[in-house]
N, C-alpha and C positions, 0 to 999 in steps of 0.2 A: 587081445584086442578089446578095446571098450567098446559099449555100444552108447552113441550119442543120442539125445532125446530132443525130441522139438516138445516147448513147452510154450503156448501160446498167453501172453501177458496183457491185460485187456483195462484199461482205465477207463473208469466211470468218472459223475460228477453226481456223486453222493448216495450212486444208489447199487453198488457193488454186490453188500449183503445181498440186496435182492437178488441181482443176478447168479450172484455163486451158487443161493439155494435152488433156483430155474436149474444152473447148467447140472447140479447134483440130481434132483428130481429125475432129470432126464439120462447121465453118464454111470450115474452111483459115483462110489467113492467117499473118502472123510473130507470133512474140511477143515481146515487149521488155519485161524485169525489173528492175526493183531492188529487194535484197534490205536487210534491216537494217542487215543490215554495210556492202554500198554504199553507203548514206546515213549510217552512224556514228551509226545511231539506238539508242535503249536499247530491249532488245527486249520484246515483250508478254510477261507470266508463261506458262511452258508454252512458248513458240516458241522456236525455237534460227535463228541466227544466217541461215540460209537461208532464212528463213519470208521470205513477201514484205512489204514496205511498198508497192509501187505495183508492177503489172504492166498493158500491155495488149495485146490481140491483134487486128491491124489489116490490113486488106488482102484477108481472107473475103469470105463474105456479110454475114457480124454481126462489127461489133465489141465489143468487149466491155472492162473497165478490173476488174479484179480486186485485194484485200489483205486481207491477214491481221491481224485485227486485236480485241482483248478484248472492244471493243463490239458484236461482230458476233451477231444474233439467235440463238438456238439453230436458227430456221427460215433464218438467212440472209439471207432477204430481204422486204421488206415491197411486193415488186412481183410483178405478172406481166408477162413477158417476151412480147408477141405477132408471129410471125411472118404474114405475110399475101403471095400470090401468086398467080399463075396457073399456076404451074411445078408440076405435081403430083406428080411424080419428085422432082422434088428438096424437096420440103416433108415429101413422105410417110417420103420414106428419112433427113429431120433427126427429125423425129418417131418413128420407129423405131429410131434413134441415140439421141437423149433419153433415152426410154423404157429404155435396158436397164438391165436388174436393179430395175424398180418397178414399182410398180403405176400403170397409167394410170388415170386419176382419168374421162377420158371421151374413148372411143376414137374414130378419125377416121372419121363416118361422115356419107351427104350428110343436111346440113338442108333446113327449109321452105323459107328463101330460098335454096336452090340452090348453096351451096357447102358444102362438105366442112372441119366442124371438130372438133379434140379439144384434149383437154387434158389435164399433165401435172404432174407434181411430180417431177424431176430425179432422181438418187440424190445428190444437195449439197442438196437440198434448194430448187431455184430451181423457181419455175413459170412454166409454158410453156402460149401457146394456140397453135393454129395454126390457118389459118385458108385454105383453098385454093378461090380465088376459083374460081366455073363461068365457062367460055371464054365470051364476048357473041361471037354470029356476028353 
């Protein structure tokens, strides 16, 4: 039996690199690029020759597929991104990473059913749940 992967695919509008190295900073993992000119593609209005056509970052906790590209939302993205664990260290301090420089939309605090969630809107604009499972003794 295979195991299938959700791999979240997130289009900017010119400013991808940026984002890739945020979501790296904060998941780990490599990153692997190609840029317009790598591919000999005709670039989007406004993007210059570095802007990405395909990037992704593999090997973190999360991976991620990233590009730059004209049809990209003014919001970016028409998903939320939900983290879910038992690891509260390290959900709380991605969540805390997320979060700088915006405003959390709903801070991680415990719910009725017993784990601890919030939620966020990125500074790219991606949204984020998180979602930090209570330990079952």
């Amino acid at each position: 039996m295979s195991n299938i992967k959700v791999e979240p695919y997130l289009f900017f509008k010119g400013n991808a690199q940026e984002a890739i190295k945020f979501y790296q900073s904060i998941f780990g993992g490599e990153i692997e690029t190609m840029t317009y000119k790598d591919m000999n593609m005709p670039l989007p209005v406004g993007f210059t020759e570095t802007s990405l056509m395909h990037a992704s970052l593999k090997g973190g906790d999360v991976d991620l597929m990233v590009s730059d590209t004209e049809e990209a939302s003014e919001k970016a993205t028409k998903v939320t991104i939900s983290l879910g664990s038992d690891d509260e260290e390290k959900l709380t301090s991605y969540f805390n990473a997320l979060s700088e420089g915006v405003t959390v939309r709903y801070p991680l605090k415990k719910e009725v059913w017993g784990d601890t969630f919030g939620m966020l809107t990125d500074k790219f604009g991606i949204d984020w749940m998180v979602n930090i499972e209570s330990r079952k003794t």
